[in-house]
C-alpha positions in Angstrom: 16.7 -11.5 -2.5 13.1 -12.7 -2.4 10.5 -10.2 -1.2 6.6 -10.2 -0.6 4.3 -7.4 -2.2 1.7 -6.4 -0.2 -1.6 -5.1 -2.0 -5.2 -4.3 -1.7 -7.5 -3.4 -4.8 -4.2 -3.5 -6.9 -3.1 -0.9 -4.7 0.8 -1.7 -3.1 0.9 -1.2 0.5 4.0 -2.4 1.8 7.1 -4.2 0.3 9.4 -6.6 2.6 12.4 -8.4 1.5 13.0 -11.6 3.2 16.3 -11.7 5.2 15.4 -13.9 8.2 15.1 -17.7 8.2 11.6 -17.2 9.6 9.2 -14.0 9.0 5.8 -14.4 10.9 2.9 -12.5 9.3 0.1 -11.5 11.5 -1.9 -8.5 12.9 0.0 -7.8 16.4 2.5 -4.9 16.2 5.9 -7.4 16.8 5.2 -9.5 13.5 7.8 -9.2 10.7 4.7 -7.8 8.4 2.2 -6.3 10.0 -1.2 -6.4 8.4 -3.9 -4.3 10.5 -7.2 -5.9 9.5 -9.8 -7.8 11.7 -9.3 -10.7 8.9 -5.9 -11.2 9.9 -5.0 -13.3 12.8 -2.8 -11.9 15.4 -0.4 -14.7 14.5 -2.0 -15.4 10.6 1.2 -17.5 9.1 5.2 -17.7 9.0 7.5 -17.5 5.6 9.9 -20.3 6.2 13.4 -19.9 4.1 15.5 -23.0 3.5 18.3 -22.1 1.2 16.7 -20.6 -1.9 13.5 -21.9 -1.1 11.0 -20.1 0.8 8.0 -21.9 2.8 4.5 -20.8 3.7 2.6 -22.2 6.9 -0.6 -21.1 8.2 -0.6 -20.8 12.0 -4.4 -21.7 12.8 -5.5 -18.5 11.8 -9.5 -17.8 12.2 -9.5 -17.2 8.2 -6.9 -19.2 6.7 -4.5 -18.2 4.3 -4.9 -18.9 0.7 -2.2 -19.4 -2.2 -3.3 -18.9 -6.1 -7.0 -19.6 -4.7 -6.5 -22.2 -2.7 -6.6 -23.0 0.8 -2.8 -24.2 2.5 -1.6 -25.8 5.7 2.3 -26.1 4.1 3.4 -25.0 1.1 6.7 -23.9 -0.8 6.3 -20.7 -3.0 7.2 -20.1 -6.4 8.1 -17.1 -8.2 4.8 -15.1 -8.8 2.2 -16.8 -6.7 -0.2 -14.5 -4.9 -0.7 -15.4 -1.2 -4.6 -14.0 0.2 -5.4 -13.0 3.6 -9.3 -11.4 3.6 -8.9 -8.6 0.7 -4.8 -8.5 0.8 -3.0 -9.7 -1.8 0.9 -10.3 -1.2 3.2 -11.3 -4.2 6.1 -13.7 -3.6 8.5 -12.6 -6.0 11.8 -15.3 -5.9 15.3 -14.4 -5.5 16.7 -13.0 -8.3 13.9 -12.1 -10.1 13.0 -8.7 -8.5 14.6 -6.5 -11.1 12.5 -8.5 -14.0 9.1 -7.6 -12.1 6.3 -5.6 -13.1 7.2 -2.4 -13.1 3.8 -1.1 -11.6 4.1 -3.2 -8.5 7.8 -2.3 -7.9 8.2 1.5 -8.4 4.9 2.7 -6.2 7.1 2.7 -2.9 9.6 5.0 -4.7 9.4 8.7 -4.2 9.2 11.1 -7.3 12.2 13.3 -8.8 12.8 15.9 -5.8 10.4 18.8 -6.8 12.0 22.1 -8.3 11.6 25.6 -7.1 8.2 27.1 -8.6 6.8 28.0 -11.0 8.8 25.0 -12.5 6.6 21.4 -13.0 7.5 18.3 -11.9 9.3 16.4 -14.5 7.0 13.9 -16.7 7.3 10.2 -15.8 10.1 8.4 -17.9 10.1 5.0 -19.6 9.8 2.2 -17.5 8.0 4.6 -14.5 4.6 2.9 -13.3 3.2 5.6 -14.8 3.6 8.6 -17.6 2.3 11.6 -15.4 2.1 14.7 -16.7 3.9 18.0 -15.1 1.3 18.6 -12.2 2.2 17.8 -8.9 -0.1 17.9 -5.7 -0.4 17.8 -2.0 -2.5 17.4 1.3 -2.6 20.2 3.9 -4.3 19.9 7.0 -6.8 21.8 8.5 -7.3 20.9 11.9 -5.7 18.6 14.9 -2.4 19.1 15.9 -0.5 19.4 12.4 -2.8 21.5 11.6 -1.0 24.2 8.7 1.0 21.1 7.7 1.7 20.3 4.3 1.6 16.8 2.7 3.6 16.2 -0.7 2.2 14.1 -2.7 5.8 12.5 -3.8 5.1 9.2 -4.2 2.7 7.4 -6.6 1.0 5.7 -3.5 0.3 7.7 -0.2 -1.1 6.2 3.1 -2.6 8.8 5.4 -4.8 8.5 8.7 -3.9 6.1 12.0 -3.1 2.4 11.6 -5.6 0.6 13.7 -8.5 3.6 13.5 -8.4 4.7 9.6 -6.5 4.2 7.0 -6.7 5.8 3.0 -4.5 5.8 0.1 -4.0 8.0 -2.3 -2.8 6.8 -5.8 -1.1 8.9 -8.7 -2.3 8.1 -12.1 -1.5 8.9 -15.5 -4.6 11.5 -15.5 -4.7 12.9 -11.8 -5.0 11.5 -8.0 -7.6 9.1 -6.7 -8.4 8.0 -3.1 -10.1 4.9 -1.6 -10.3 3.6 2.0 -7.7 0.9 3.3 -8.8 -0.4 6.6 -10.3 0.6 9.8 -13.9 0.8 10.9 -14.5 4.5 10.3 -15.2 5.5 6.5 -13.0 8.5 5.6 -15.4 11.3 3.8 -14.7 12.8 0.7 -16.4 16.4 0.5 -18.8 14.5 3.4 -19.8 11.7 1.4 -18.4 8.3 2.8 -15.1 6.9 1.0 -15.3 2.9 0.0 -12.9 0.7 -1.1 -13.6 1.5 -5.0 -11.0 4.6 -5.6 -12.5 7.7 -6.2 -10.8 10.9 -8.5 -9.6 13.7 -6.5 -10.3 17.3 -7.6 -8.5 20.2 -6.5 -10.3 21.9 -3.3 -11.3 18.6 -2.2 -12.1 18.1 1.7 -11.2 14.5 3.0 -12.0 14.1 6.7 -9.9 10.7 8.6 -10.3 10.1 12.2 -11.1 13.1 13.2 -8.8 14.9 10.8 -10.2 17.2 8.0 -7.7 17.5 5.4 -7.5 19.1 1.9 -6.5 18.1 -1.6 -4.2 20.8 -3.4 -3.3 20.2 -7.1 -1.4 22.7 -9.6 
């Protein structure tokens, strides 16, 4: 089943396989995938699927939507071509071909071997896992708002935390340790108070992150 990989800064954030005729892309909420960023139009573009092939069409959007670099109107996709909206990248990746793709894009959606009871690690990666990570695990626990005491684990190899539409983070597991980078909204999230970009930056344990009004804090053992 074909499926589009959603990505900013090499950084998944969604994945959606295509099961309707017709999936609209856009900003507004009732899109198929939704993509909150001032650079997307509320109605950006719609994924057109004829049989096994699969059809891109811009919709008039302020920005335009661009395939391998170049601006579209129409266009069919092909296995591997990279669709960009402002600073997202989404993947097409054709029916059929899903279990041969990169392995890095694929598994970040997948959540980690359930953790055992401690003092016990969480396992190493395994072959063919996006990446080899040592036995650590991690987590975020808020300090303030109303989960306030709540506890975060870090599971997967790519987290999204804050409010869709205000501010949005991620934070990325690596072979060496976490990192975190801002996502979208207009508000900078703040890293021990100094202002979170787009360029990921390495989380230490202790670390205070603060997101739309939230102050949170990064626990690693």
């Amino acid at each position: 089943m074909p499926k589009m990989i959603v990505s900013i800064d090499e950084v998944v954030i969604k994945e959606v396989q295509l099961t309707k005729d017709k999936t609209t892309l856009g900003r507004r909420p009732y899109n198929d995938i939704v993509i909150d960023n001032l650079a997307v139009s509320g109605e950006h573009a719609v994924l057109q699927m004829t049989g096994g092939e699969v059809f891109l069409e811009d919709l008039n959007s302020t920005n335009g939507t661009y395939l391998n670099g170049k601006a579209i109107k129409k266009q069919q996709l092909q296995n591997g071509d990279s669709v960009e909206i402002g600073k997202y990248k989404i993947k097409f990746v054709g029916d059929g071909e899903a279990d041969n793709f990169d392995k890095t894009m694929v598994v970040k959606a997948r959540p980690a071997a359930a953790p055992q009871p401690a003092p016990r690690p969480v396992p190493s990666g395994t072959p063919g896992d996006s990446v080899g990570l040592g036995a650590f695990h991690a987590s975020i626990k808020v300090l303030s708002g109303a989960a306030s005491g709540r506890e975060v684990p870090l599971t997967k190899v790519v987290t999204t935390i804050g409010k869709p539409g205000v501010a949005v983070a991620a934070i990325t597991r690596r072979q060496h340790g976490f990192v975190v980078h801002h996502v979208e909204g207009a508000g900078n999230p703040t890293l021990n108070g100094t202002p979170i970009k787009a360029e990921p930056v390495a989380l230490k344990n202790g670390d205070l992150i603060e997101l739309a009004g939230t102050q949170m804090q990064f626990v690693q053992t």
